[in-house]
C-alpha positions as CSV (number, residue, x, y, z in Angstrom):
1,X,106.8,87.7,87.1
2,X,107.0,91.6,87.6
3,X,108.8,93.2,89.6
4,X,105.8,95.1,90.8
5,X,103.8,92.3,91.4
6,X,106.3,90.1,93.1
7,X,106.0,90.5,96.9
8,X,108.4,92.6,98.5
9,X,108.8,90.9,102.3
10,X,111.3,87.8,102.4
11,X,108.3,85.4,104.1
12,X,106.2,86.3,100.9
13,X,109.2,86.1,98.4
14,X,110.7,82.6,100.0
15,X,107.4,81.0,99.5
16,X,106.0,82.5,96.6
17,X,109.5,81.2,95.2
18,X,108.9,77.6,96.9
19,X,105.5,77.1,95.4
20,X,106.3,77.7,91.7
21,X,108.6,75.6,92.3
22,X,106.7,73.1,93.8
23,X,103.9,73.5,91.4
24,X,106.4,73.3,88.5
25,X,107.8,70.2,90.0
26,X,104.3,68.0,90.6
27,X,103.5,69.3,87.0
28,X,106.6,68.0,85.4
29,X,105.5,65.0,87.8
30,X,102.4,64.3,86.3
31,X,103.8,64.6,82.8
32,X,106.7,61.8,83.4
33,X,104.1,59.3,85.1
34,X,101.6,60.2,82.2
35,X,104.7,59.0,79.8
36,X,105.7,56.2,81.4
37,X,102.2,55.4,82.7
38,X,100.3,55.8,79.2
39,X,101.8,52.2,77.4
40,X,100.4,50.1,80.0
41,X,97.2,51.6,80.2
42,X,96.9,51.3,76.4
43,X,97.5,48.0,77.0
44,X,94.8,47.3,79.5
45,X,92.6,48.9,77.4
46,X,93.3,47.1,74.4
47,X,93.0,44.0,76.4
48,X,89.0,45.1,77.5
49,X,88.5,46.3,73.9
50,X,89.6,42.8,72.5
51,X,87.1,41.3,75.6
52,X,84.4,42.9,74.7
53,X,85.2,42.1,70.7
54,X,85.6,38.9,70.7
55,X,82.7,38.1,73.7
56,X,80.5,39.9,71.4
57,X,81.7,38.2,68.6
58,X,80.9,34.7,70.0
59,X,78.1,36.2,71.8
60,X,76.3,36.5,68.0
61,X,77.6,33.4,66.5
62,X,76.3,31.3,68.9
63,X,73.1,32.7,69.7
64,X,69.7,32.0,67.5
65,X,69.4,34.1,64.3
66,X,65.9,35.1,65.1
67,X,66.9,36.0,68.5
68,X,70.0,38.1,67.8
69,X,68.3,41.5,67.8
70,X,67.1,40.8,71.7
71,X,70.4,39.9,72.0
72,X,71.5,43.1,71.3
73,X,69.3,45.0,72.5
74,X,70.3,43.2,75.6
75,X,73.6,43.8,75.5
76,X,73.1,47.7,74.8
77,X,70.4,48.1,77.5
78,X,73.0,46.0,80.1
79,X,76.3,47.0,79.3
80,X,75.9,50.3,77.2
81,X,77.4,48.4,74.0
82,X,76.1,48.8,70.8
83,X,76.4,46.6,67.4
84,X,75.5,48.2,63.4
85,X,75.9,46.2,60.3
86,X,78.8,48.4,58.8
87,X,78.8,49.7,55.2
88,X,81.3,51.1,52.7
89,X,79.6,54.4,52.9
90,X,79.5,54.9,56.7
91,X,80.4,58.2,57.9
92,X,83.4,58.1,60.6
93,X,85.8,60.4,62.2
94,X,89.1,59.6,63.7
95,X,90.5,58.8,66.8
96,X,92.3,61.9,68.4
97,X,95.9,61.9,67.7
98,X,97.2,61.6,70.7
99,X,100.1,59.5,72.5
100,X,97.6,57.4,74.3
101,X,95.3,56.8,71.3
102,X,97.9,55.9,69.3
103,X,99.3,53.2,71.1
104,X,95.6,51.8,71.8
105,X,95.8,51.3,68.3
106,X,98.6,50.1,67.7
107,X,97.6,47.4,70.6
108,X,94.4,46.5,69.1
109,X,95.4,45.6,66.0
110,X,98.2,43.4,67.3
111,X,95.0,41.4,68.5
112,X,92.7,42.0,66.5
113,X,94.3,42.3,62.9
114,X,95.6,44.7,60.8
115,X,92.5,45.7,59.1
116,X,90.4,46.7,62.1
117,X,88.7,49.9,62.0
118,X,88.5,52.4,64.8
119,X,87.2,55.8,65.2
120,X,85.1,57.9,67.8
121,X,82.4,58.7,66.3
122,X,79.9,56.5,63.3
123,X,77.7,58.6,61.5
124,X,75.8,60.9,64.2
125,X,76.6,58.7,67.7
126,X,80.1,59.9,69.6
127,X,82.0,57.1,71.1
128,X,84.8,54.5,71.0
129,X,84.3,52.6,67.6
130,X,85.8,48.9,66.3
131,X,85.1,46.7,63.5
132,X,85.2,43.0,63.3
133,X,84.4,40.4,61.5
134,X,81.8,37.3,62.4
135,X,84.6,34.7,61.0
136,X,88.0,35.1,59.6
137,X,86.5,34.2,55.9
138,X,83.2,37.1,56.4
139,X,83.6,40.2,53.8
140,X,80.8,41.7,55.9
141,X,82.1,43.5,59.0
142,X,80.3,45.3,62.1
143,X,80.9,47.8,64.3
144,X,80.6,47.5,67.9
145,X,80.7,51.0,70.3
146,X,81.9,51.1,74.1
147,X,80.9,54.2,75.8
148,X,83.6,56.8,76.0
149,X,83.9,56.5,80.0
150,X,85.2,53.2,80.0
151,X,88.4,54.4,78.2
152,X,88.8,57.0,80.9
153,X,90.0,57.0,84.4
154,X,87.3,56.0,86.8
155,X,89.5,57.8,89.8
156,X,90.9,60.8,87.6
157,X,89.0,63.3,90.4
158,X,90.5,61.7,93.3
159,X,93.7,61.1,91.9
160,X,93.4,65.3,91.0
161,X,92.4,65.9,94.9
162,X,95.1,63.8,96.4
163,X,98.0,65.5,94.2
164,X,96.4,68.7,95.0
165,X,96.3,67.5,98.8
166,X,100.1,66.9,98.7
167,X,100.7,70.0,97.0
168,X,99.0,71.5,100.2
169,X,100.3,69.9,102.5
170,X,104.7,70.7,101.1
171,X,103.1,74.0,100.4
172,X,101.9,74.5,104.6
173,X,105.6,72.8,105.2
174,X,107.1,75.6,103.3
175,X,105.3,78.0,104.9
176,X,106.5,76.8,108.5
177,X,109.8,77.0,107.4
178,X,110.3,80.7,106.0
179,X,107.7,81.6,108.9
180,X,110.5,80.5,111.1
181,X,113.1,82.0,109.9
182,X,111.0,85.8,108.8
183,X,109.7,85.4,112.5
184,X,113.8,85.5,114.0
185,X,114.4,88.3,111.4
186,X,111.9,90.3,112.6
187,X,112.9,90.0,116.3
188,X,116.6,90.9,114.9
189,X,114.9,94.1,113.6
190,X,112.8,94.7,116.6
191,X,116.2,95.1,118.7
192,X,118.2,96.4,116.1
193,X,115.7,99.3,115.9
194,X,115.8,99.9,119.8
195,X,119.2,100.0,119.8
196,X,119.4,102.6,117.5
197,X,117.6,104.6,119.2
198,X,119.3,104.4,122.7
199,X,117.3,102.2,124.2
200,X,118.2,99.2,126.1
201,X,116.8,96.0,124.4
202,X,116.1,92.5,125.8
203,X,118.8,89.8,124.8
204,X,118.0,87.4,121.7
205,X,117.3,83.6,122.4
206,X,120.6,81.8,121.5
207,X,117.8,78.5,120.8
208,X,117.1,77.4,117.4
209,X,119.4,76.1,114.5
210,X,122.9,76.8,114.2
211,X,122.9,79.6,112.0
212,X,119.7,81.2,113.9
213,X,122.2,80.9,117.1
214,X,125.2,82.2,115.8
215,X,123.8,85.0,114.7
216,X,121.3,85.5,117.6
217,X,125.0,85.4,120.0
218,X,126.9,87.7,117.8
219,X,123.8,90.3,117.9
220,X,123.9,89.8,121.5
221,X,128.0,90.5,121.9
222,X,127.2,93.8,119.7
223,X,124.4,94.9,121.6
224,X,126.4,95.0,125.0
225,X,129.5,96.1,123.4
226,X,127.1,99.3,122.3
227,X,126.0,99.4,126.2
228,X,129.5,99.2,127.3
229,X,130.4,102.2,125.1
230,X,126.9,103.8,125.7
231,X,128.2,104.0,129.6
232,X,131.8,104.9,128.8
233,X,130.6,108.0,126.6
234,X,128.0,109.2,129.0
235,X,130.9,108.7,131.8
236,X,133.5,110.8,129.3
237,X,130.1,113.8,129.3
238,X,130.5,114.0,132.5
239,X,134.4,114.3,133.4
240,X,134.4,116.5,130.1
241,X,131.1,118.9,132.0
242,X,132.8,119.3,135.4
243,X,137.0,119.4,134.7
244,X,136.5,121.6,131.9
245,X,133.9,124.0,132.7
246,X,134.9,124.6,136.5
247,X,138.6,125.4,135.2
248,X,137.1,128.2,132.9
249,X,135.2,129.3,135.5
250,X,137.9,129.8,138.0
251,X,140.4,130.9,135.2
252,X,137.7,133.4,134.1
253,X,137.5,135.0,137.8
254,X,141.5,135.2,138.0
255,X,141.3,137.5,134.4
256,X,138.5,139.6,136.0
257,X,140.4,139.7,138.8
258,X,144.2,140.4,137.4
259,X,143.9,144.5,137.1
260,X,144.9,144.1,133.7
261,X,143.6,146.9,131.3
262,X,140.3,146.8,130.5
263,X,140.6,146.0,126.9
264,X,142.7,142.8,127.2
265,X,140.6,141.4,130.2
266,X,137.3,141.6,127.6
267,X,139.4,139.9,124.9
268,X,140.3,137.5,127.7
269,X,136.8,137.0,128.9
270,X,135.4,137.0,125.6
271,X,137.8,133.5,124.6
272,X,137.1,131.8,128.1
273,X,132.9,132.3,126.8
274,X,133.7,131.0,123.6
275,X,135.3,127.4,125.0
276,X,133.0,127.3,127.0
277,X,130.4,127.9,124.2
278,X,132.3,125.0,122.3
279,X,132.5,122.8,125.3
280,X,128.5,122.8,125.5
281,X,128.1,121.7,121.6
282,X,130.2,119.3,122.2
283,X,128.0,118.3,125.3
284,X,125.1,118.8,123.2
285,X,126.1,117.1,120.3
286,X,126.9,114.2,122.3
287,X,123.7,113.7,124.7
288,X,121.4,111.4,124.0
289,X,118.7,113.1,122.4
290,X,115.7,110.2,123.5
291,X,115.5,110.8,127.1
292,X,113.3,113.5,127.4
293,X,110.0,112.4,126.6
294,X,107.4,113.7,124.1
295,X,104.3,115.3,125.2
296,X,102.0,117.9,123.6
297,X,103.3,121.2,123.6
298,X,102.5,124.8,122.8
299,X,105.2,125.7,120.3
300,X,104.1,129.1,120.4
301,X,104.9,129.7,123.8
302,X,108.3,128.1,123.5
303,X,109.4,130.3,120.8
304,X,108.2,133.2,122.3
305,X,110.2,132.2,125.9
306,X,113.0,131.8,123.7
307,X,112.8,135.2,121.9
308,X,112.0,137.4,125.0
309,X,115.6,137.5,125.8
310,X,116.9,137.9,122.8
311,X,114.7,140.5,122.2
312,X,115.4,142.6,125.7
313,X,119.1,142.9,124.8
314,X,118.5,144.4,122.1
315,X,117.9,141.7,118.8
316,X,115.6,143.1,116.3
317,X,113.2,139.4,115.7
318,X,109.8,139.6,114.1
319,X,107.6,137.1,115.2
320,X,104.8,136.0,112.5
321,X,103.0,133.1,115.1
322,X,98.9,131.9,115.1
323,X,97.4,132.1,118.9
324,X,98.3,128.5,119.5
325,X,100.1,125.5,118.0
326,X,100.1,122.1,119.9
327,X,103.2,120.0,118.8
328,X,104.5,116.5,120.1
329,X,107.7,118.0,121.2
330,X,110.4,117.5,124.0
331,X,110.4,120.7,125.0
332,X,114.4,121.5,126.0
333,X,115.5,119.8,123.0
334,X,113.1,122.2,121.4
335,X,114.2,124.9,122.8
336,X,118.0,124.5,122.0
337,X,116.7,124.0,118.3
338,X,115.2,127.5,118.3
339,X,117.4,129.2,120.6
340,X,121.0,127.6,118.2
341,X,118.9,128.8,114.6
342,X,118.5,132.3,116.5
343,X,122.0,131.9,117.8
344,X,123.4,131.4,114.3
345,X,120.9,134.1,112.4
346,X,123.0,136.8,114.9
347,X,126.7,135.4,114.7
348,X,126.6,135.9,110.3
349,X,124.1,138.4,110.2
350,X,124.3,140.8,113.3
351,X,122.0,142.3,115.8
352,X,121.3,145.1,114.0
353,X,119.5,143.1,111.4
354,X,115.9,142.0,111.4
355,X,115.6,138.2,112.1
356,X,112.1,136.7,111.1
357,X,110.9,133.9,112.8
358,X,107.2,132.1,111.1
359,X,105.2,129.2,112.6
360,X,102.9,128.0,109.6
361,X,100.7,124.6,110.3
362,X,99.8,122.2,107.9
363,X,98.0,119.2,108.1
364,X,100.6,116.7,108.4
365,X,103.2,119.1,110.2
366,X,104.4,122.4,111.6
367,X,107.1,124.8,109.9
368,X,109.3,127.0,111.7
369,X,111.3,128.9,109.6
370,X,114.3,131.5,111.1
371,X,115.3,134.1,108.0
372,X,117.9,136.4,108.2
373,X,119.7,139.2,106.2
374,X,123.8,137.5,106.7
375,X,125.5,136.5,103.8
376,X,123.4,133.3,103.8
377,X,124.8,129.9,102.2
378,X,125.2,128.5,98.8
379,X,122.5,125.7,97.9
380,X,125.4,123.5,96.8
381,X,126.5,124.1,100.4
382,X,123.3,123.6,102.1
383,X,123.6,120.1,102.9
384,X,126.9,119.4,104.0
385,X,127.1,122.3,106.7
386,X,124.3,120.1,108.4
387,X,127.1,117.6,108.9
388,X,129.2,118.3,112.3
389,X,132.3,120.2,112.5
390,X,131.8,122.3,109.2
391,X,132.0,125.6,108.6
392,X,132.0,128.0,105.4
393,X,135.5,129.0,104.3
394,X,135.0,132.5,105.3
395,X,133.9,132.0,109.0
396,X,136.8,129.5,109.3
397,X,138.5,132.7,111.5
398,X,135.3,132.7,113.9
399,X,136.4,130.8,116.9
400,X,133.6,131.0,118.9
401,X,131.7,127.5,117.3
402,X,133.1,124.4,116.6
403,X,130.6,124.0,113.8
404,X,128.2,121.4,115.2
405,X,125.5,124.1,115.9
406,X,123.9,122.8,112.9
407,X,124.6,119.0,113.5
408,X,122.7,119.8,117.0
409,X,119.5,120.9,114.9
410,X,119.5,118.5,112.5
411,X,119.5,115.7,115.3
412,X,117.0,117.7,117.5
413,X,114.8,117.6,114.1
414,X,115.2,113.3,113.7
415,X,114.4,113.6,117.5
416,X,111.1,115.0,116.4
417,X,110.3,112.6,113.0
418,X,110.9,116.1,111.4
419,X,114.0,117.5,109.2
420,X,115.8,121.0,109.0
421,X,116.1,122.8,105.5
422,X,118.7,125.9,104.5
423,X,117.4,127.9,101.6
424,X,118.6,130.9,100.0
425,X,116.1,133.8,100.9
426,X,114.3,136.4,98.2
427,X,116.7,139.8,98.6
428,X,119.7,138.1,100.1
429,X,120.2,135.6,103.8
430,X,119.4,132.3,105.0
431,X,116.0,130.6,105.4
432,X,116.2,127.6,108.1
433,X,113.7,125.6,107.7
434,X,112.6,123.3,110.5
435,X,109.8,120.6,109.6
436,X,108.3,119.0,113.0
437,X,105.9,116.0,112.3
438,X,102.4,117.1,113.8
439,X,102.0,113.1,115.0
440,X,102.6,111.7,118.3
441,X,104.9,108.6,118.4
442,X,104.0,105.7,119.7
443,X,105.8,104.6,123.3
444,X,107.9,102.3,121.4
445,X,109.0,104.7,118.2
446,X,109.1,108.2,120.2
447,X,113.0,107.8,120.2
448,X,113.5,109.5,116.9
449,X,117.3,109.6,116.7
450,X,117.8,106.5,115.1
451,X,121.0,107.6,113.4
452,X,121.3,104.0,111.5
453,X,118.4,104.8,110.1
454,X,119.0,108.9,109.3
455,X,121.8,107.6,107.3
456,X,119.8,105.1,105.6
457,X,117.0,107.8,104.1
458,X,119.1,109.9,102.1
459,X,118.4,113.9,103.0
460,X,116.1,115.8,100.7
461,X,118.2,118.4,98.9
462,X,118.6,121.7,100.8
463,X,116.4,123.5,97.8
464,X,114.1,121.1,96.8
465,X,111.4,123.4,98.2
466,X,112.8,126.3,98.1
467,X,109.2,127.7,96.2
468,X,107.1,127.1,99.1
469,X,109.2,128.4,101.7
470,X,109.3,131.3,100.4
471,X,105.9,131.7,100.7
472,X,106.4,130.7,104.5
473,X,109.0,133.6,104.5
């Protein structure tokens, strides 16, 4: 069978798999009781031929000449048999040469003798021919026809409907069976998917067979081992939120507060900012992206409430935005997104260079792309700076990141079914591309962060479409 027309689910595959098999198995069946079945029903029928011979043999000698030909117009008219005067010059055809017709002969002329005649058809009338002989000593033979039915089984059809009926019935069996066991996969799924994305699943029923139960308790150990870890992390946020930050804080006021020159209290003031810029990606890497929920947004006015700031300090951004653009979004997740690609488009390329930010909608999704003038990144590069803690060798001296800015967007973009892009940009920069699916999930998929999954689907390369985002541009 082809592989493209082979099912591709396990139910479908398992029985598909168990009914060839089981067809294969009733058809090598049927051939083995044919064999072994076919010498005793040669037999039988040999037995009625040699009957029906030798009746109508006696049948003739004893009855009046005059009155044979009622006699056998009797016996065709009552029992479908027919009787012709034979002659050298008849016209016959053969028996068919098959197992079953052979040893019907062979039978019949234990019997009957060696030199009887059979064929199925005499001259122009189809049927089951034999020649005999009035007496042993009579040159002049006849033959004597039996319709073809009585050689063939009488319950052929509901012997065909009660193999076909079994056939069912192991074929229903299998179907149970692998229904069972795709049903428990399924389930295994169902909570293996919600647990990917955060959420808190309902325990698996330890009931069933053995293996369905060990592996329903071991999923279950795993899931609240996740929990456990789930809390301890969150817990870990927290302590790493308030004994690192309110240090910083206080150590921050002491510099501003030393009467050191002017000079060393900036550079001072200017490393507290930067770990406590690192201390929020970390935070940011690490919160669960799933618990603000997804509602329909205008994106336009979020990127525009993002920009404002930017824009009153000083930061030359070009907006190219339609009037509107509703968007399933979580709103502060989108907002980091924007506010991180902006963040990034100033730290390589400087404020004093134009950043472009473009909203274009398509059918199927919206694309925000963020293009600057910096020194931009090498497509060969494009996809592993998405991964966290990586930086390009040249901004390996720039210690205010930790190199997860990136990560953050590229999970912020799974949070939204969407992806981010990095393309080179016509005349030198970076392009980021950020794809955001224009369709609202459903209550039980809106958690998009399925990270099992993310690293399941391998990434588009960063310059796959490189052609039409520079049209975007």
């Amino acid at each position: 069978m082809s592989l493209h027309l082979f099912p591709r689910t396990l139910l479908w595959r398992t029985f598909v798999t168990f009914a060839i098999t089981m067809v294969l198995a009733m058809a090598a069946w049927v051939q083995i009781f044919r064999y072994f079945q076919e010498p005793a029903r040669a037999r039988d029928l040999a037995q009625m031929v040699t009957s029906v011979v030798n009746l109508t043999r006696t049948a003739l000698l004893n009855a009046d000449p005059a009155r044979r030909s009622d006699l056998l117009f009797e016996l065709l008219m009552q029992e479908g048999i027919r009787i012709y005067p034979a002659e050298p010059a008849d016209a016959t055809e053969a028996l068919p040469n098959t197992r079953l017709m052979r040893l019907l002969a062979h039978s019949l002329r234990e019997q009957l003798g060696e030199n009887v005649m059979l064929a199925s058809r005499w001259k122009t009338i189809d049927g089951f021919w034999v020649s005999f002989h009035l007496t042993p000593d009579d040159t002049d033979y006849y033959w004597v026809m039996l319709p073809s039915e009585r050689l063939q089984h009488t319950n052929l059809f509901a012997w065909l409907l009660w193999s076909a009926g079994a056939l069912l019935v192991a074929l229903l069996g299998a179907m149970l069976s692998v229904s069972y066991i795709s049903s428990s996969l399924t389930r295994l799924t169902h909570i293996a998917r919600l647990i990917g994305k955060g959420e808190t699943p309902p325990q698996m029923s330890e009931d069933g067979p053995q293996e369905i139960t060990t592996l329903a308790h071991a999923f279950n150990q795993m899931a609240d081992s996740l929990r456990r870890t789930e809390a301890d992390r969150a817990l870990i946020l927290a302590g790493v939120s308030h004994d690192l930050r309110t240090p910083l804080a206080r150590l921050r006021l002491i510099v501003e507060m030393s009467g050191a020159r002017e000079e060393d209290v900036n550079a001072m003031v200017a490393d507290i900012e930067s770990m406590d810029s690192i201390i929020g990606q970390f935070l940011d890497f690490g919160r669960d992206k799933s618990q603000e929920p997804c509602k329909m947004t205008d994106a336009v006015e979020l990127i525009r409430n993002v920009t404002d700031p930017y824009r009153l300090r000083g930061s030359l951004i070009a907006l190219h935005l339609p009037e509107r653009c509703e968007l399933p979004l979580r709103p502060l997740l989108f907002r980091r997104a924007i506010s991180n690609l902006i963040d990034n488009a100033l730290r390589y390329a400087g404020a004093k260079k134009l950043i472009d930010i473009t909203l274009k909608v398509l059918p199927a999704e919206a694309i925000i792309t963020v293009a600057d003038r910096g020194p931009g990144i090498p497509e060969s590069e494009a996809s592993r700076m998405l991964q966290p803690f990586t930086r390009m060798e040249e901004a390996r001296t720039n210690t205010r990141g930790a190199g997860l800015g990136l990560a953050i967007i590229d999970h912020i973009a799974r949070a939204h079914n969407g992806r981010i892009e990095l393309l080179p940009r016509e005349g030198g920069g970076l392009r980021a591309v950020l794809h955001i699916s224009r369709k609202m999930p459903r209550a039980s998929t809106s958690a998009a962060t399925d990270k099992t999954a993310a690293k399941a689907k391998p990434r588009p390369p960063a310059a796959a479409h490189a052609a039409p985002a520079n049209k975007t541009a």
